[in-house]
C-alpha positions in Angstrom: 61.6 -9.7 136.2 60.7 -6.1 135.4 57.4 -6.9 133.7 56.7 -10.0 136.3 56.9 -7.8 139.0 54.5 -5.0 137.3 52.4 -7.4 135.7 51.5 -8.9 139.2 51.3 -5.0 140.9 49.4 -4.1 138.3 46.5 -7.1 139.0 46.5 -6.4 142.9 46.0 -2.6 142.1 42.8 -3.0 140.0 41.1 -4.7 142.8 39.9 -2.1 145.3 41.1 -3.5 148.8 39.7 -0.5 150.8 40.5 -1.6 154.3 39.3 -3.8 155.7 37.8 -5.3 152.5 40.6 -8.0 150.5 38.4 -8.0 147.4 40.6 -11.3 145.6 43.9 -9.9 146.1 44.7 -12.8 148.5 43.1 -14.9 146.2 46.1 -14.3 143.6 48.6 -14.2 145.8 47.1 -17.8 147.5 47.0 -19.5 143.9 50.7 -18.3 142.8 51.9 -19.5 146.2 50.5 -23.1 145.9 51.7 -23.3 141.8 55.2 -23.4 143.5 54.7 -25.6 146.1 53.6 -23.5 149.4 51.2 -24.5 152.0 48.6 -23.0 152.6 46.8 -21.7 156.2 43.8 -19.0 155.8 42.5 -17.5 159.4 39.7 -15.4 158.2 38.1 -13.1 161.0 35.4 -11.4 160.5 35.5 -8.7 157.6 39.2 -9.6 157.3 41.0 -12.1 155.7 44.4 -13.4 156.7 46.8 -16.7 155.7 49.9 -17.9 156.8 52.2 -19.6 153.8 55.1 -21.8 154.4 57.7 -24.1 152.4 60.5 -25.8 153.7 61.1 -26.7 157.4 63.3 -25.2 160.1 64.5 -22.0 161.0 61.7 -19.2 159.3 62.4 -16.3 156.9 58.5 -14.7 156.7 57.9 -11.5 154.7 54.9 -9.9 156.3 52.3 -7.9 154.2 49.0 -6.3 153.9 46.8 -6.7 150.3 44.6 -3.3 152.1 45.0 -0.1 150.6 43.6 3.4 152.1 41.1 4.9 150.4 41.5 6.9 147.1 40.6 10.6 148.6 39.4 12.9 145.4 39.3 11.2 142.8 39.2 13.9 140.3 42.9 14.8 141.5 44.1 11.1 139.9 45.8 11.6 136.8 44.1 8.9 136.0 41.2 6.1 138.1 43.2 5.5 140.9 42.3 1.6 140.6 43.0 1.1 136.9 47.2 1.3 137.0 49.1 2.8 134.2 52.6 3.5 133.7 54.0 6.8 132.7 57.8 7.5 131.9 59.0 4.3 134.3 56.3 4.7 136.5 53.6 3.1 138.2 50.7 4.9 139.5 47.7 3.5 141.4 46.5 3.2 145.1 48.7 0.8 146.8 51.6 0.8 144.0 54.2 1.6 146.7 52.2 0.9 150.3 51.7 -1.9 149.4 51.0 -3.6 146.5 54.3 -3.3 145.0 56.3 -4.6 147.4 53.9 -7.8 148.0 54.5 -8.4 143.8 58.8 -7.9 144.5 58.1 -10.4 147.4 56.2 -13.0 145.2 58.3 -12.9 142.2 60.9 -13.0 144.6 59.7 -16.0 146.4 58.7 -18.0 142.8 62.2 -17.2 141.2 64.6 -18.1 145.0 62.0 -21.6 144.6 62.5 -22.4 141.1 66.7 -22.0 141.5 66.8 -23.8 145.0 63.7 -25.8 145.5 65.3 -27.6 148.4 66.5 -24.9 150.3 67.2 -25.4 154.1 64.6 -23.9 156.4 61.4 -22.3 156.1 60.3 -19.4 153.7 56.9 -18.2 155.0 54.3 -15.2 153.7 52.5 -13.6 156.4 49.3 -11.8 154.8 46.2 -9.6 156.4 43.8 -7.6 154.8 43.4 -5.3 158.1 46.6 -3.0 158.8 45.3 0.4 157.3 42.5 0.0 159.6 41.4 -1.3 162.8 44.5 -3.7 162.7 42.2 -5.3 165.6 41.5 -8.8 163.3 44.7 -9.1 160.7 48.0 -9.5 161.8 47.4 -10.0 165.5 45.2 -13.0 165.0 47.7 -14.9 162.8 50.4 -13.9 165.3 47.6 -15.5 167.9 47.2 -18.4 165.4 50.7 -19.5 165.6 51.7 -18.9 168.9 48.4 -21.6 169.9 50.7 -23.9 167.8 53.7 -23.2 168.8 54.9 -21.7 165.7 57.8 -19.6 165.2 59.3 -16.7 162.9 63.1 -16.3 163.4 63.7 -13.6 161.0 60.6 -10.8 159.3 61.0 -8.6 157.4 57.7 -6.2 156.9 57.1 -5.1 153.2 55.9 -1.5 154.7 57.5 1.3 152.6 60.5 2.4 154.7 62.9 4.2 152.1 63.5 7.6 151.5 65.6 8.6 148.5 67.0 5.2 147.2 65.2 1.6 147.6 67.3 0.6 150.9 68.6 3.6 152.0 66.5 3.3 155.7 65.9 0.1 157.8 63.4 0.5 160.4 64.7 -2.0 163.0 62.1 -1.1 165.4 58.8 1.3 166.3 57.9 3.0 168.7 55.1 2.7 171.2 51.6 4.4 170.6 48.9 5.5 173.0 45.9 8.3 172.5 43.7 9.4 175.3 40.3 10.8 174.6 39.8 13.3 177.2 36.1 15.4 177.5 36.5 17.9 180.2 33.1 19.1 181.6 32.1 22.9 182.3 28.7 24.4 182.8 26.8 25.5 179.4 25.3 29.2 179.6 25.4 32.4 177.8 28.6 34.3 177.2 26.8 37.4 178.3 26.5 35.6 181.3 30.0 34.0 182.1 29.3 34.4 185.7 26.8 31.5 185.6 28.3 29.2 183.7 31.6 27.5 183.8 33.8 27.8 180.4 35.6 24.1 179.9 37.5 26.1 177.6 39.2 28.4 179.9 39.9 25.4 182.7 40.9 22.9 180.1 43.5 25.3 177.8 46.1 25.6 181.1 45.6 21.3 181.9 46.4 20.9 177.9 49.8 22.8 178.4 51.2 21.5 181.4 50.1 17.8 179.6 52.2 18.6 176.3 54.8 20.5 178.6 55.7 16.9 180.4 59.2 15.9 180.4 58.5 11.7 179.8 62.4 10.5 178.9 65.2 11.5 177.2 64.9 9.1 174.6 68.3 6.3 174.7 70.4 4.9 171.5 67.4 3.6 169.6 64.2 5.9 170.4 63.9 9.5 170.8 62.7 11.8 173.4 58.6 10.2 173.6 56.2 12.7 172.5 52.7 14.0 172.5 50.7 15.9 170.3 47.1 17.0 169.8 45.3 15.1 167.3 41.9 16.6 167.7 40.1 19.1 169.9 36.7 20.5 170.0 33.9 21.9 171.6 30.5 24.3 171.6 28.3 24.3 168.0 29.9 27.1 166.3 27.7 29.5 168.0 29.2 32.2 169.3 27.1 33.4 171.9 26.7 30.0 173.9 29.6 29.2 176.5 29.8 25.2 175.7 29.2 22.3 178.3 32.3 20.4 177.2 35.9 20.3 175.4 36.5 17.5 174.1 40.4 16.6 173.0 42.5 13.6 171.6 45.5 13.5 172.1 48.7 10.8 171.3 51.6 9.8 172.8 54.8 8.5 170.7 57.0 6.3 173.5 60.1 4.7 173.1 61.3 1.4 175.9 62.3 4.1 178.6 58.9 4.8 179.5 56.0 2.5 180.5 52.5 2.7 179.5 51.6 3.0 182.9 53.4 5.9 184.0 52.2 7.7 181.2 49.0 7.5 182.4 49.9 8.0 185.7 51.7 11.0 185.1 48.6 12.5 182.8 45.9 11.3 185.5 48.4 13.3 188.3 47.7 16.6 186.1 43.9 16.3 186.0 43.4 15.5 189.4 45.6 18.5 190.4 43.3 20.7 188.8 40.1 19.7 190.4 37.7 19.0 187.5 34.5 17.3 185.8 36.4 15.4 183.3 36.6 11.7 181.8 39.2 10.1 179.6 39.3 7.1 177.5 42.9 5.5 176.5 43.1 3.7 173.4 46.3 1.3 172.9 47.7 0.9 169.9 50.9 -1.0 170.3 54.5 -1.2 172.6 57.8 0.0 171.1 59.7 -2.7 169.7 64.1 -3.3 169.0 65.7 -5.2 166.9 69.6 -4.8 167.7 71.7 -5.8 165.1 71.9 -9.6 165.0 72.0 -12.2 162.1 68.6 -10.4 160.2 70.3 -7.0 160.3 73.7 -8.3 159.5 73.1 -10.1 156.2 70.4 -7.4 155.2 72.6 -5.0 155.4 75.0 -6.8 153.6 72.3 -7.4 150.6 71.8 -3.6 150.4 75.4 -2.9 150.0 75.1 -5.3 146.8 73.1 -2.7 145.0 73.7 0.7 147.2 77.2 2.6 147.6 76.1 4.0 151.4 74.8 1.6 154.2 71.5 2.2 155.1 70.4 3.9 158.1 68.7 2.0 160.9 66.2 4.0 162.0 62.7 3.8 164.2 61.0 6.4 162.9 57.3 6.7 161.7 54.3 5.1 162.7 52.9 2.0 163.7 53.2 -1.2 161.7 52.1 -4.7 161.6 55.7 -5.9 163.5 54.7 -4.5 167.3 52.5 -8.0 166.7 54.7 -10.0 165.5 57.5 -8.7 167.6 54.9 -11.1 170.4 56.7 -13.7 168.9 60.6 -12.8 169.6 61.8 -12.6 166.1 64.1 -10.4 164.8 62.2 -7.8 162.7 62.8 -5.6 160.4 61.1 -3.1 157.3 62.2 -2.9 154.2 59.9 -1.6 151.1 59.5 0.8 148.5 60.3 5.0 148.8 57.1 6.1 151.2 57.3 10.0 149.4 53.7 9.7 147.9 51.8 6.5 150.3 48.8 7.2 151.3 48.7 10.3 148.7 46.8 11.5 145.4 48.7 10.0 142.5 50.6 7.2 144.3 53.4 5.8 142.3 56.2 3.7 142.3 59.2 3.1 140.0 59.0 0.2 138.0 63.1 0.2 138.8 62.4 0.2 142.1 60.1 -2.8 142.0 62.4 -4.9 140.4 65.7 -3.7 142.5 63.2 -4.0 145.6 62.1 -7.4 144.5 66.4 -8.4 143.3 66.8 -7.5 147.1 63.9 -9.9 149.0 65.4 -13.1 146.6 68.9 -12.2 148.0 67.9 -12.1 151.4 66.3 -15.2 151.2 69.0 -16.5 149.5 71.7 -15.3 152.6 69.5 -16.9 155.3 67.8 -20.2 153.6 70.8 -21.0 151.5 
């Protein structure tokens, strides 16, 4: 399995899916899907491709996925060309090795060896694949979810391939996300020479006291599954680097982290109750990127669990943690999610690598799974 797995890894890595761009990765994943008997349902948007692969009928086990990678950065920093994969002491470098080509290869070999042993298994094994999560996200998994909810599809159990780990393949299970939301917000002053702060009005100085009462707010305390929702500054500017002009605007970004004890809503609210205390020229844009999402422990988490105690001493952690992923759409669809992948130490980072270990232990996991819940 070691060399199936790494062999397949390997292929996807060489292809440069820069998101939103699939570039024949699905392509390879389509045609080993079909050799074992899947069918097939491609929902293509755009710059983005997407498909939806089943086998079996009734109750549905789908591992969800995404065949784009981020791009390479400096690529003079690579040990080697980030898109031609090599193997050094056990390990797999490469864009995409552990977020996530790797665990879409432990996922297919998975999927071709569980067929081949039980090709009559009861229910539905299904592959849930976009080419748009490290981007936009605004024509990949969403549409599919779209797609099937039209035709009253459903996905009981998901698990999300997104590298969740942290020391040891298993050791973390993100069982839910939380909610995400950034406002763009340009505050308007008067433009004029500093000489001369008398006739103009610095945005600067009115804006810096709004932006500490905003990351000052006390939103929720957080409950069992989420903590305390946050906000932090993702971007702020304003004048031309000139230092004798007072500048007409300040323009900041800022992003709110919530968990389920807080509405979308209120956030805003709360925000909009600040600026209008203040009495100023502003405008502010809100940009949604997803609700926070639970799954309590139930049948998916229960036998999961138990399949990482197979090959782990501890239990894994439950955790919500991290970003956004691909479930807050899928979650549309009242399945019980979950994340299990690869270690996430070095996604998204110069020299990206995996252990070829961990691709087949990761890849020994998904066929168990499948094996507890379609068996």
């Amino acid at each position: 399995m070691v060399c199936l797995v790494t062999r397949l890894a390997q292929d996807l890595i060489r292809i440069p899916s820069i998101s939103p761009n699939d570039l024949g990765c699905q392509d390879i994943l389509i045609q080993r899907l079909m050799n074992i008997g899947f069918t097939i349902k491609q929902i293509n948007y755009d710059d983005t491709r997407n498909f939806w692969a089943f086998h079996g009928t009734g109750k549905t086990l789908t591992f969800a996925g995404h065949t784009d990678v981020v791009p390479a950065g400096d690529r003079s920093k690579w040990f080697s060309d980030p898109f031609d994969p090599w193997v050094k002491n056990g390990i797999l470098f490469g864009r995409g090795a552990s977020d996530m080509k790797g665990a879409l290869s432990a996922m297919i070999i998975a999927a071709e060896c569980f067929i081949q042993k039980f090709p009559d298994h009861k229910g539905r094994l299904s592959f849930l694949i976009t080419s748009d999560e490290e981007s936009s996200a605004i024509n990949g998994t969403i549409k599919v979810v779209e797609y099937l909810l039209l035709n009253n599809e459903k996905i009981d159990y998901c698990i999300v391939g997104e590298p969740s780990s942290t020391k040891i393949v298993g050791d973390v299970i993100k069982n839910g996300r939380r909610g995400s939301i950034t406002a763009n917000l340009t505050i308007y002053g008067v433009q004029g020479h500093i000489a001369y702060p008398e006739l103009a009005d610095n945005p600067i100085h009115r804006g810096l006291p709004i932006l500490i009462k905003i990351l000052s707010m006390k939103l929720d305390n957080g409950n069992s599954f989420f903590s305390p929702t946050s906000v932090n500054i993702a971007n702020i500017h304003a004048g031309e680097n000139i230092s004798n002009v007072i500048p007409g605007s300040l323009f900041v970004q800022f992003n709110f982290r919530f968990s389920t004890e807080i509405s979308i809503k209120t956030i805003k609210s709360k925000v909009q109750n600040i600026l209008e205390e203040e009495k100023i020229n502003y405008s502010i844009k809100w940009l949604f990127s997803g609700n926070p999402f639970i799954t309590k422990k139930g049948i998916l988490i229960n036998e999961v669990i138990k399949c990482i105690l197979q090959f782990n001493v501890k239990k894994p952690i439950l955790s919500t943690s991290g970003g956004t992923s691909d479930g807050r759409f899928i979650a549309m669809m009242k399945s019980e999610i979950i994340e299990l992948g690869l270690l996430n130490n070095t996604i998204h980072k110069i020299n990206e690598s995996v252990k070829i270990s961990d691709l087949q232990k990761l890849s020994l996991m998904y066929q168990n799974i499948m094996h507890r819940l379609l068996i």
